[in-house]
N, C-alpha and C positions, 0 to 999 in steps of 0.2 A: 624384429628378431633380436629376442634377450641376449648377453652373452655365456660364457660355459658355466655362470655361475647359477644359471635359470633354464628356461625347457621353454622350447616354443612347438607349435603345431606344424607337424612337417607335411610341408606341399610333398603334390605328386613326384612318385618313385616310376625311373625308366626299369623298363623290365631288365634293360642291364647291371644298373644298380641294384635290383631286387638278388638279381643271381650272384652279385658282390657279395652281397650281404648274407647269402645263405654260405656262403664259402668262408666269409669270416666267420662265423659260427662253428662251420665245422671246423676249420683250423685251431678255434681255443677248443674243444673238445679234444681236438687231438693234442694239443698242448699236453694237457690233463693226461689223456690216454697213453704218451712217449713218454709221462715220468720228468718232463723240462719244466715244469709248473703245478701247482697248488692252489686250489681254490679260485676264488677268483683275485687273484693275484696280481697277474698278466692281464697284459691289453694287446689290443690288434687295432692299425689303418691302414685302410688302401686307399691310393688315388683311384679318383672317378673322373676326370673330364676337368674340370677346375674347383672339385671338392671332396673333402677327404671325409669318407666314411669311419667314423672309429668307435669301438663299443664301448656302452655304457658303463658306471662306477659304480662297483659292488653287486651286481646283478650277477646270480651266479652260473655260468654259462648251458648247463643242462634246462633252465628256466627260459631262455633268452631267444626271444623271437627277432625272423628281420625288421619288425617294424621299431622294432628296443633301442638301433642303433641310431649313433647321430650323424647329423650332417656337418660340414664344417666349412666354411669358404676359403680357400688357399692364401688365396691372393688380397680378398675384398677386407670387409671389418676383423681383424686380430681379435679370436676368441668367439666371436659370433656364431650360433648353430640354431641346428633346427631338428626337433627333434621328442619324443612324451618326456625322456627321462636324463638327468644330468651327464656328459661325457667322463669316458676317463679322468680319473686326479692326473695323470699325465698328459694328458690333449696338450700341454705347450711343448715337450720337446718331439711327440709326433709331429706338430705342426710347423716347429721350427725345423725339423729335418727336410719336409715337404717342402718348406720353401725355400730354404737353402739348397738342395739336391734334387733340382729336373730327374736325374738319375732314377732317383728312387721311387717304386709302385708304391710297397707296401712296404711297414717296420712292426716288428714283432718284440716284443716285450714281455719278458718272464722269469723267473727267480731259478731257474735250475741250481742243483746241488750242489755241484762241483764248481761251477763261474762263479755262483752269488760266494763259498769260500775263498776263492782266490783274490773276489771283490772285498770282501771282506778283511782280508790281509794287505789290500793293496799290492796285488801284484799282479804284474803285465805276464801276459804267454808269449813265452819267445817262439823261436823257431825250430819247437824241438820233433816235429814232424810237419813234412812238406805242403799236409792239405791247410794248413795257417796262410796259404797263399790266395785260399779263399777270401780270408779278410783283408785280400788288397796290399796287405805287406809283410814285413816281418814280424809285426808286433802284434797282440790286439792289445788295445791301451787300457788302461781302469782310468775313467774318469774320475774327477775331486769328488770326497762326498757333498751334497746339499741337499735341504730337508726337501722329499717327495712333491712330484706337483708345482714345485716352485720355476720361475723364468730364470734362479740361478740354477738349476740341475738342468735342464735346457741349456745353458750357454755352455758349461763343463761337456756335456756328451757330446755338442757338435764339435769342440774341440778335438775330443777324444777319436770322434769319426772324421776328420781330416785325412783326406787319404785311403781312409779303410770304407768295410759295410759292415763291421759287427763292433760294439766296444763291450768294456765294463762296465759297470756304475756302483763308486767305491760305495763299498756296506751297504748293498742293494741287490743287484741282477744284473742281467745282461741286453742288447738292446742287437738285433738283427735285424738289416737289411736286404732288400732287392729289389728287382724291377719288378718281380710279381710276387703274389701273397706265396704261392707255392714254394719259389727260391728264395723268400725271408725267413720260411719253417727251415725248410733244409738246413742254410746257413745256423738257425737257430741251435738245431739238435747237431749239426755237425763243431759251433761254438763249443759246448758241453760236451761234447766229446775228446775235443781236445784238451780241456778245461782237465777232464778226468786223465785222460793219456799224460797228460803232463805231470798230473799231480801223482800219478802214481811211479810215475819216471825218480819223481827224485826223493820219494820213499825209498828206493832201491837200490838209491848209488848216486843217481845224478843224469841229469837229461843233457845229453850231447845236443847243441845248439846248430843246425844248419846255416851255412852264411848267409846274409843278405843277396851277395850275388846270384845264390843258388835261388832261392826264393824268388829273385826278380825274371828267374827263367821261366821257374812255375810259373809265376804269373802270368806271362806272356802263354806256355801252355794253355792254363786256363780261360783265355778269351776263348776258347773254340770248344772250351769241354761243354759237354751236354748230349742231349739225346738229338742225334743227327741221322741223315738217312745215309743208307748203306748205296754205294755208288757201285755200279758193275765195271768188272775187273775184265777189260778186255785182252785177252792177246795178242800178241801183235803178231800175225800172219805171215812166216816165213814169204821171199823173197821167193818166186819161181826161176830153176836155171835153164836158160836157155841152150 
């Protein structure tokens, strides 16, 4: 088994990783389609079991069948895959996220507009509206710049994600996480979203920063947001008098 710098022949695919893989597909599609990404720009990994799936380098995603993507072993040889065609120029800070963060399913990666600017300026998103509690704190950070691909821009973004599930990556993009590929899209277009909220806040006068402590409530909100089921609302049965 070459490493990411070669292509080896990939053994049998579980029909779960087959459906991985069609979902990462669709996800960079939808990259595309939400207007967060360009070309093939962006990359996508999810955990599989003790290997992380993540798609190929410059292949461009309307092109890109499940068999395109590569395999990667978590834990076993650093850099190692399997796979027709070369991984992401990024596979090391995917892989260093993965191993650093049980936490994380999936990390999504893409140049949106308004982040890759902010990245671009070096500048952090404060807390100038409450949904930045998604990214686990007040901040979301811009890590240092380092040239693409490299084990230094890896070391810079875990930094940056300390604490959080989304960073920057100075004069670059943005990099989102979560437990599943679905909630690393989310966070991704919700990053950029903020990105833009912000940026247009202080075109206009100036973005009022909410405190830290206020954030640290959302956060705690936030453990329980999501799509839940609706619990039935009983009454409580008056008291018969005797």
């Amino acid at each position: 088994m070459p490493d990411a710098s070669g292509s080896a022949r990939r053994g049998s695919v579980s029909a779960k990783e087959n459906s991985v893989r069609r979902e990462i597909i669709a996800a960079c599609r939808s990259m595309n389609a939400l207007g967060i990404n360009q070309g093939t720009s962006g990359n996508i990994s999810v955990r599989v079991g003790g290997y992380m799936v993540i798609t190929p380098t410059a292949l461009p995603y309307h092109k890109m069948k499940p068999s395109d993507l590569c395999r990667m072993p978590i834990a076993g040889e650093y850099g190692s895959c399997e796979g027709p065609l070369k991984p992401s120029s990024e596979w090391r800070f995917h892989l260093d996220i993965m191993r650093a963060r049980p936490d994380v399913g999936a990390v999504v990666h893409c140049h949106s507009a308004y982040a890759t600017a902010l990245a671009i300026c070096h500048k952090p998103i404060p807390a100038a509206h409450y949904m930045i509690a998604a990214a686990g704190g007040p901040t979301i950070r811009v890590a240092a710049y380092a040239t693409y691909g490299t084990k230094e821009l890896s070391e810079f973004a875990l930094k940056a994600l300390e604490g959080r599930t989304c960073c920057l990556l100075g004069n670059h993009g943005q990099i989102a996480t979560g437990p599943t590929l679905d909630r690393a899209l989310w966070l991704a277009v919700e990053l950029e979203t903020l990105a833009k909220q912000y940026t247009l806040a202080q075109l206009i006068g100036g973005a009022q920063i909410l405190s830290d402590g206020e954030i640290a409530t959302v956060v705690e909100k936030f453990k329980g947001y999501g799509p839940q089921k609706r619990e039935t609302l009983k009454a409580a049965k008056p008291k018969r008098r005797r």
